[in-house]
N, C-alpha and C positions, 0 to 999 in steps of 0.2 A: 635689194641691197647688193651691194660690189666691194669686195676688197682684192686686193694685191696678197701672195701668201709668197714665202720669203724663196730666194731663189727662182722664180718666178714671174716671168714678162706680162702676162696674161689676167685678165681682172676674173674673176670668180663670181658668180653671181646668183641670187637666190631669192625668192619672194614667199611672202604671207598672204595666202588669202582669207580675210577675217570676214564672214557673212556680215552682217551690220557696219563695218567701218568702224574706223574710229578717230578722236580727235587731234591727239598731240599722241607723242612717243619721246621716250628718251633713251642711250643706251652708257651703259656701265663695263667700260674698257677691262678694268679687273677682273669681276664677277663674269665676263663675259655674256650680261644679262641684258634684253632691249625690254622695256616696259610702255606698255601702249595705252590709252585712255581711252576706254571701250564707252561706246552711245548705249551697250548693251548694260549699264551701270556698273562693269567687270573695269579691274585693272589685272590683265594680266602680262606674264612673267618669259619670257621666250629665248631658248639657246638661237643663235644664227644658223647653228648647223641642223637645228631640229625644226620643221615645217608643219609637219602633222598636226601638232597640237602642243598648247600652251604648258611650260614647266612647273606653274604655278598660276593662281587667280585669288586673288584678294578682292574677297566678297566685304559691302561694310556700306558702298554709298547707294542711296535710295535714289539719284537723280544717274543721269549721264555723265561721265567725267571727262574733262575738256583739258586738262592740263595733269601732265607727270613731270616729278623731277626727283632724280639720285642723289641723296647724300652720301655722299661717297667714302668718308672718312670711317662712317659708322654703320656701312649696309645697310643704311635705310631709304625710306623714299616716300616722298611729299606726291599728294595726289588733292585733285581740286574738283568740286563738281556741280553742275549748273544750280543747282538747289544754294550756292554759297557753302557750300560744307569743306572745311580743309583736315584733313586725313593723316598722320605721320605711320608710315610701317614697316615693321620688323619684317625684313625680308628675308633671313634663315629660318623666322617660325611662321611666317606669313599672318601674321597677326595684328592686328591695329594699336598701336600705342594711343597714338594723342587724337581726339576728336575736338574741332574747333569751327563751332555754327556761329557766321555773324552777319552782318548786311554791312559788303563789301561794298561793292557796286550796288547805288540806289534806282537803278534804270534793270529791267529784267534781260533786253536786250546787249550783251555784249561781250566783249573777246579778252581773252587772259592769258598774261604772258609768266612764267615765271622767270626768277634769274636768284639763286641760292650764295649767299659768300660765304663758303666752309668756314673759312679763317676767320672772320668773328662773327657765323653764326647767325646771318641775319637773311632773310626772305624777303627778297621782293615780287610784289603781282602787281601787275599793270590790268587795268579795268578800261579802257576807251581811252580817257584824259584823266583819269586819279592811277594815283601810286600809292601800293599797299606796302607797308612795312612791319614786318615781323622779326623779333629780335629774341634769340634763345635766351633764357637762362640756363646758370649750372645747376643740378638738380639739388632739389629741396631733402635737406638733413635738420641735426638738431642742433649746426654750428652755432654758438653764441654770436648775435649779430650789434653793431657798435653803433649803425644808424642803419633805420629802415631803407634806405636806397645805397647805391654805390658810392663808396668815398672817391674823391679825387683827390686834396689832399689834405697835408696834415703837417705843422709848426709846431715847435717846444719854444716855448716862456721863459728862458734863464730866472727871470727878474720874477713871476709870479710861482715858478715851478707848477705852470699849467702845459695841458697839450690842447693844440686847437685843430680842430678838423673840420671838414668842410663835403656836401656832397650831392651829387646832380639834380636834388628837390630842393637847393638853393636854401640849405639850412646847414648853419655854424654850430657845433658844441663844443663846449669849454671843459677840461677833463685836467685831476689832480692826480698826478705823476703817481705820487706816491701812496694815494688808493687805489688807484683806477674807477673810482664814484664822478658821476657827471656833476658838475656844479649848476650851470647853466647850457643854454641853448636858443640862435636866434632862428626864429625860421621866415621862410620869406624874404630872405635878403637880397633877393634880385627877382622880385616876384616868383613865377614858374622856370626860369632861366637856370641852367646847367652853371653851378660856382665851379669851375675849372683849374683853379691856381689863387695862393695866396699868397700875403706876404707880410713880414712885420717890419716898422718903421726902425732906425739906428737906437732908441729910446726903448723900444719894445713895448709902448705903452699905444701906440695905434696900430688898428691891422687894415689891410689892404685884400679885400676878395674881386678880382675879376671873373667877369662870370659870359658866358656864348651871348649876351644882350647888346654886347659892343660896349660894356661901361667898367670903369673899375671905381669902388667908394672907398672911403676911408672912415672907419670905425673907430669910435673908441671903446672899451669892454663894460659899455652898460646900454653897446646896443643903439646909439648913435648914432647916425651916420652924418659926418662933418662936410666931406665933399663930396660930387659926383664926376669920374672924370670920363669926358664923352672920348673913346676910343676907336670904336668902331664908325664916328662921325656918320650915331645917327641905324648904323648897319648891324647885323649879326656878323661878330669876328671868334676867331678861335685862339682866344690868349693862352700862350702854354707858360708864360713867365713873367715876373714883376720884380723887376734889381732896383731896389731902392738905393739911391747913392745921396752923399750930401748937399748937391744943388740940384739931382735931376734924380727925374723918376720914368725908369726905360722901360718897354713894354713890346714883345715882342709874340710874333707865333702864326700871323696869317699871314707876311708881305714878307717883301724883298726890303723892305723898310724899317729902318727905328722910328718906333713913335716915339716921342718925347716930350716928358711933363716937366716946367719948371716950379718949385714948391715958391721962391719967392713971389710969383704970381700969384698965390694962392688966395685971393681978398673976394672970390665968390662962390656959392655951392657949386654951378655946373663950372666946370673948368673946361677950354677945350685946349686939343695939342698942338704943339710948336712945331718946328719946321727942325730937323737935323743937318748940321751944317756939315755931316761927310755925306749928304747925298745917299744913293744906291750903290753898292759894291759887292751884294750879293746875287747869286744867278738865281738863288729860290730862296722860300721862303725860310723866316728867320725862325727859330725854335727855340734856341738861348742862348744866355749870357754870362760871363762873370767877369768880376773885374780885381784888383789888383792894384792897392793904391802906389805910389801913389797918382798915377793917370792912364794904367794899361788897360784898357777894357778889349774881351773877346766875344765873339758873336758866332755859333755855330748855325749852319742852315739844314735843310733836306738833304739839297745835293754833298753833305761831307764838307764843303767847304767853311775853315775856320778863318776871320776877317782880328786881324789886332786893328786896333783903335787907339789913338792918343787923346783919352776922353775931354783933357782941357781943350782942343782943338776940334774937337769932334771930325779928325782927319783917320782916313786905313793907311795904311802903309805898306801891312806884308795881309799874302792870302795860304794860310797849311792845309795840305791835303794829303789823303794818304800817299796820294798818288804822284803827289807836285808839289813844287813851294814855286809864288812867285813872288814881285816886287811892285807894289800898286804906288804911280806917280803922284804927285800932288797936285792938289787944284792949282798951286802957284807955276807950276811946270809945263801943266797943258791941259787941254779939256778933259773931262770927265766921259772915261769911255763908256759909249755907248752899248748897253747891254740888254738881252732879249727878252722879250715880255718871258710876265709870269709864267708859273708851270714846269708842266715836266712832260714837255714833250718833245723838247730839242734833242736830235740825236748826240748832236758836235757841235761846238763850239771854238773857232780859231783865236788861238792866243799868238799873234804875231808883232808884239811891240817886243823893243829888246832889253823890257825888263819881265822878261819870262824865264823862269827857271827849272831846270827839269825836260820836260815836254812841251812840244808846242802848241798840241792838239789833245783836249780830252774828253772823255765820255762822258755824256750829261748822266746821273745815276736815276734813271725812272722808276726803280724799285725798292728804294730808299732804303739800298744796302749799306750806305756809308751814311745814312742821317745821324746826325750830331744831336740829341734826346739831351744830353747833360754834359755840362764842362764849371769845371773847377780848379783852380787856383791852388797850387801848393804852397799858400802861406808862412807856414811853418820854416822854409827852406829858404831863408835870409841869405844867406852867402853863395847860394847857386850860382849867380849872373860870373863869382869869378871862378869856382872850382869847377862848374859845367855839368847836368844834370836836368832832369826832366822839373819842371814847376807847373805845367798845367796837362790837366787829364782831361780825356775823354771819351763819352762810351755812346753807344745807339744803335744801328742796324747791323746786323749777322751776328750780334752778341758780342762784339770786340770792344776792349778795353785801349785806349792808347796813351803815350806818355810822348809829351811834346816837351821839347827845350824852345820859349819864347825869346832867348837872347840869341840864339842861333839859327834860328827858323828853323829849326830840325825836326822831327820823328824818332825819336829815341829806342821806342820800347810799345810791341801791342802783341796780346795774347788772347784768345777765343775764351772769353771768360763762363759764357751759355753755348754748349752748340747745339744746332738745329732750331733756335727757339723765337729766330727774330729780332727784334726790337728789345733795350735793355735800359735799365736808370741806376742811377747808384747815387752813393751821397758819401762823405769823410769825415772824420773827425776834426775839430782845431787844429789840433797836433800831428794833424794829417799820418797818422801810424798805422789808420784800419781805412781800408774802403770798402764799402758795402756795394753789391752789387745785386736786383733784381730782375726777374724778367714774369713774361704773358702767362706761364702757368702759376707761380706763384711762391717759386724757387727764392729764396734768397743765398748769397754767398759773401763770407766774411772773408778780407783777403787781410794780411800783412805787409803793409807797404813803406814799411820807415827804412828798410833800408834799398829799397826798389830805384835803380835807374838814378843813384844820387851822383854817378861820374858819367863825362858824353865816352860817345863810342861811335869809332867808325860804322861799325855795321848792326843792326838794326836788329834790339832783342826781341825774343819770339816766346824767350821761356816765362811762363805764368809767375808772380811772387806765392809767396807760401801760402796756402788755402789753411785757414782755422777752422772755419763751420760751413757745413753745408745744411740747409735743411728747408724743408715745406711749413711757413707759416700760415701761409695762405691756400683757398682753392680756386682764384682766380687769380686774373691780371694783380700784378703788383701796382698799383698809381702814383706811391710816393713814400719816400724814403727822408730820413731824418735822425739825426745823430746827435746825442747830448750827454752829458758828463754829469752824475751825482753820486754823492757820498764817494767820491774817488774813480767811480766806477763808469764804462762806456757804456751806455742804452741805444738800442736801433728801434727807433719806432717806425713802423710801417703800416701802410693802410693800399685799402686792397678792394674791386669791385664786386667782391663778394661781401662787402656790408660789414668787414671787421677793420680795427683796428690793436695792431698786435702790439707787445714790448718786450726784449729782451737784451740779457749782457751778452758782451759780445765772446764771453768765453764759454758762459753756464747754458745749460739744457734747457732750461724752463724757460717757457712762454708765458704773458697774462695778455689778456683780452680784455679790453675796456667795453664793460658794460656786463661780466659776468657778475651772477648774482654775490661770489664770495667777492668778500675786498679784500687789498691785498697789502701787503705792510711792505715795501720793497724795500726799505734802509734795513730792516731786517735780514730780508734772505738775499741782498749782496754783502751781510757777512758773511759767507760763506766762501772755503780758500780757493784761491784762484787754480785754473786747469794747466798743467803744463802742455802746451801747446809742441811744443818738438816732440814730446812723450809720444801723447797719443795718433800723431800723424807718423810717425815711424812703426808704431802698432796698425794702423791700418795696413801700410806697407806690409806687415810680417805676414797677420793673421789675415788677410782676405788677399793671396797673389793672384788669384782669376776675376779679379774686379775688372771692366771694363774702366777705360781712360775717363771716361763722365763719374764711372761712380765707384772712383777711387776718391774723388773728391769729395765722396759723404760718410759724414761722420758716424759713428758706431753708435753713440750714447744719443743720436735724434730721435730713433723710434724707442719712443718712453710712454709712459704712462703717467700721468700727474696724483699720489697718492697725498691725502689728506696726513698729516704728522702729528704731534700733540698738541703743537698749534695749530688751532684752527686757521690761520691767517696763512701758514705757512705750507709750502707743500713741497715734498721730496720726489724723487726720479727715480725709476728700474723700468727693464725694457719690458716690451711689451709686444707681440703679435697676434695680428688675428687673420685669419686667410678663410677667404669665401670664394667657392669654386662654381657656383652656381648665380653671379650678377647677373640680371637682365640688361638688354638697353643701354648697357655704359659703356663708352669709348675707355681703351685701358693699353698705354702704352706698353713698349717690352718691360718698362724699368718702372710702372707705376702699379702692378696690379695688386700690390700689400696695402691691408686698411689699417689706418691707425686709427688710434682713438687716444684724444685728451681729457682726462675725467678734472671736469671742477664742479668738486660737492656734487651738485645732482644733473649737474650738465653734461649731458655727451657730444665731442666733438670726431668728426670720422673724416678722414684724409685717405687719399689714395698714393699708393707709392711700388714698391716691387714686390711682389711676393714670393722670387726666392732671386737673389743675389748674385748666390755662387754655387755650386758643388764640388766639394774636393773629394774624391777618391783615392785612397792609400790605406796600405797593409794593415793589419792588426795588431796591435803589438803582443808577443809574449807573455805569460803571464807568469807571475814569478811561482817558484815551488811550495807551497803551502804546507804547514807540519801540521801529518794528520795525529787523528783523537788517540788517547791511550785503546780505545775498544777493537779501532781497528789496526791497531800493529798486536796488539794479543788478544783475538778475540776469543783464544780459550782460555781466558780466564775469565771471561766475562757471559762466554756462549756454552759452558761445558754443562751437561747434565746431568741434573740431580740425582742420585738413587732417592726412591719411593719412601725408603725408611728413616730418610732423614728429617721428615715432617712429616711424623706419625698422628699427630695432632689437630693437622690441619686439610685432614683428609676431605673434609666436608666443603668446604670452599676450593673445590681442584680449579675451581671452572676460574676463581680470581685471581688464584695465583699461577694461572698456568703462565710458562714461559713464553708462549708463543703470543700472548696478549702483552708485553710486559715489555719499557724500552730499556737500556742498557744501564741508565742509570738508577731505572728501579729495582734491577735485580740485586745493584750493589747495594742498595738501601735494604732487601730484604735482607742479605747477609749479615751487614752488621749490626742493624738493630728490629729483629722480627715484632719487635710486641708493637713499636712504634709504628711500623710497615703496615701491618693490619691493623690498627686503627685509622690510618689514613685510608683501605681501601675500601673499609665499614662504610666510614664517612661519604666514600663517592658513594 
């Protein structure tokens, strides 16, 4: 080995000599640790600077091992060994967590490669010509789980007051708002195929599941399926959206394309797609949509870039980005410019026609920092186009939230709504006053946005709107978000690849989970009086000033406890902690290592989050002067000593009455009334 050490022209250089050899090595930059896959069936552990002998050896596999690898986030490390055995181990106690025998490769002959994706968790091993894939889970508790596999997503019913979810073993259930009891369930609905996105018709009485088969059906709620529509033409495609509009049905998520379904056509089961008359006008692929009647429709992509559309024409016109606004010509003006295959691997891309606005030149984004995950329409906001103000939002990679004026082509307003966390989705109300925002661990955040960015402005807000809730519903990825109004009140239904689906108001503490054993009466417990919202966010301000900027945004009254009330149906709130100093095995941020726990009836639910906050430091206060007893401001009158003759009588019990057994208030009992005094001490 050779490195460079700082200030320093000259390479540095050192070796290993391991009697028997060995097969692969990997090393760990942090840990400054190299791991080697010994023929001697050893994995062991080696500083660079130490030659002599190994720092560690992880005794465990019976054959030779051929392949090492570091997971680096969590000091562990993956080890493979000819026998087919795959190995997971704790490298500060050098112990073997996870043992996993299987018949990888069916030939005994052959070579293994590994290659590990920290970030979601998955192992690959290459065998000759097959490719192995392994895919972590979160680790197993006794969270209440909504469906056996992971949700993708999840619709509210106005019209049946049902919720319907959806999840990667391509089964639908049908859930009552207001128990949380499953009614029904279809499973199979796209054979084995991953249901990915849904969607319900203007009527609310047909649902729409597209699913990774390349098809999307249309259902009705007894389990039906009326059409199939071929999407993927035929292919496996990744639909992330389905905007039903009243003569077309857009579908988007794999291409740089709109696909396009017209419902008047609808006169057979397989239906196939139509041809989009704007063509292509995105540089990647399309992710979603919203639209705006009565003909604005928008389309965000990977690369950030947002495409307006004049849906009656199916023409672009203008392209928003954070970076740029431009001016897209019309097919009646001149040809349709020519743009670079799929993907994300262009660096640059020259924008030199002279309806370019901004910049002329911009960066393809290959790391899908600016992808466009969700856009939404500020409905609500009727008179915007003349007093000037933001009408369509946007949110997706590095966790930013943004606010676009569609009459102006402008950029109004973006603020880091998650940071550090990636990729983000969020959902609003009608009345567009709350926006929800989710992200990968399983954060959700309640924003107030009714009075957000409703005037334009030269320069470009950065400040957050007012944060109401912050909290952990989930213990995974968030998949999908959803907002509904009953008995007056705002509901956030969420679902989540940890197999739950949660619901809660958007002001109150409590959470329910669909599919816990208690049902739950909800018209009930949203009587209860609403939270002042300026109150308790000016109280976090007072009472927690050493909060960090992330988690000043969370709210005081989240770490609760769920207690059972006199209604059984109903359950009340007080906080709750519980701190364990001794986890094994668990990844635990600065800000997550407190456990909660949700009790329903006999369920336990257990969440990680911070295990201490803050600490304040400050004086004692004073303690005010206390007024002492009568005994001690005159204790001679209470301590003075008897003469002997004054209880001639009770010579024979010295030993009971002695004074020195005796407290202050007994002695004045025996003065005043002795006959009474000794019958009390008889009795002891």
């Amino acid at each position: 080995m050779a490195w460079r050490e700082k200030s320093k022209k000259h390479l540095k250089m050192t070796s290993f000599n391991i009697a028997q050899g060995i097969h692969a090595f990997d090393y760990h930059s942090r840990l400054n640790l190299i791991a080697t896959a010994g023929i001697n069936n050893k994995v062991c552990l080696w500083n660079p600077y130490v030659v002599s002998k190994p720092v560690g050896v992880l005794w465990g596999h019976s054959a030779s091992v051929i392949a090492v690898q570091f997971f680096a986030e969590r000091k562990q490390l993956f080890s493979f060994s000819k026998d087919k055995v795959l190995r997971l181990w704790d490298i500060q106690h050098q112990l073997s967590i996870q043992r996993i025998a299987c018949s990888f490769p069916k030939s005994q002959d052959f070579r293994c490669l590994f290659h590990f994706d920290e970030a979601r968790g998955r192992l690959f091993i290459s065998f000759n010509n097959q490719l192995a894939l392994l895919a972590m889970k979160s680790e197993a508790s006794k969270r209440v789980k909504s469906h056996e596999k992971a949700v993708t997503c999840v619709l509210y019913n106005s019209v049946l007051k049902q919720v319907i979810s959806s999840d990667v073993g391509s089964t639908v259930s049908f859930w009552l708002i207001d128990t949380g009891q499953k009614i029904k369930q279809f499973t199979g609905c796209h054979g084995n195929a991953e249901i990915s996105t849904m969607a319900l018709d203007a009527n609310e009485t047909r649902l729409l599941t597209g699913s990774a088969d390349g098809t999307i059906k249309i259902w009705d709620f007894n389990g039906y399926c009326h059409h199939t529509l071929n999407v993927g033409q035929d292919g496996a495609v990744d639909i992330s959206q389905i905007l039903v509009l009243k003569k077309t049905i857009l579908v988007t998520g794999w291409e740089r394309a709109i696909t396009v379904f017209r419902p008047q056509n609808f006169n057979q089961f397989f239906i196939q797609s139509e041809e989009w008359k704007g063509g292509v006008q995105h540089h990647d692929d399309i992710l979603c949509a919203a639209f705006l009647p009565p003909q604005t429709l928008a389309t965000g992509s990977y690369d950030g870039e947002i495409v307006l559309w004049n849906n009656s024409t199916e023409n672009a016109h203008h392209v928003l980005h954070p970076d740029y606004q431009r001016l897209l010509k019309s097919k009646s003006d001149t040809e349709p410019e020519k743009l670079p295959c799929a993907g994300r691997s262009h660096s640059t891309h020259p924008m030199a026609d002279q309806s370019t606005v901004g910049v002329c030149t911009f960066q393809i984004d290959t790391e899908g920092n600016n992808a466009v995950m969700r856009l939404f329409f500020l409905k609500s906001r009727k008179n915007i186009a003349a007093t000037g103000g933001a009408n369509l939002v946007s949110c997706g990679g590095s966790g930013y939230v943004r606010f676009w004026d569609t009459f102006k082509k402008k950029l109004l307003a973006e603020f880091l709504a998650h940071s550090g966390i990636g990729s983000i989705i969020m959902s609003t109300d009608k009345m567009n006053r709350y926006l929800t925002t989710g992200d990968i661990d399983g954060w959700l955040k309640i924003w107030n946005i009714e009075e957000y960015c409703l005037n334009s402005s030269k320069n470009k807000i950065t400040q957050a709107p007012t944060l109401i809730r912050s909290f952990r519903p989930h213990e995974d990825r968030i998949s999908s978000l959803e907002m509904c109004e009953l008995s007056g009140r705002l509901l956030i239904i969420s679902s989540s690849e940890d197999c739950s689906i949660c619901v809660t108001d958007v002001c109150s503490a409590s959470i329910w989970i669909f599919g816990q054993a208690k049902h739950w009466h909800i018209e009930k417990c949203l009587s209860l009086p609403k939270r002042d919202t300026n109150l308790m966010e000016s109280k976090i301000q007072e009472e927690i000033p050493l909060f960090s900027k992330e988690e000043l945004c969370l709210d005081p009254t989240e770490n609760f406890l769920l207690k059972k009330s006199n209604n059984d149906s109903i359950y009340s709130v007080r906080p709750s902690e519980d701190i364990s100093l001794s986890i094994k095995y668990k990844e635990r941020n600065s800000y997550k290592k407190k456990t909660q726990k949700y009790y329903y009836g006999d369920e336990v639910i257990k969440k990680s989050c911070s295990t201490f906050r803050s600490l304040s430091i400050s004086a004692l206060k004073e303690l005010p002067e206390e007024n002492k007893p009568a005994f001690l401001l005159h204790p001679e009158k209470y301590f003075r000593k008897e003469p002997e003759e004054s209880i001639p009588k009770f010579q024979t019990l010295k030993a009971v009455f002695d004074e020195k057994n005796l407290f202050p208030e007994e002695i004045l009992d025996r003065e005043q009334n002795p006959s009474n005094y000794v019958k009390k001490q008889i009795m002891k």
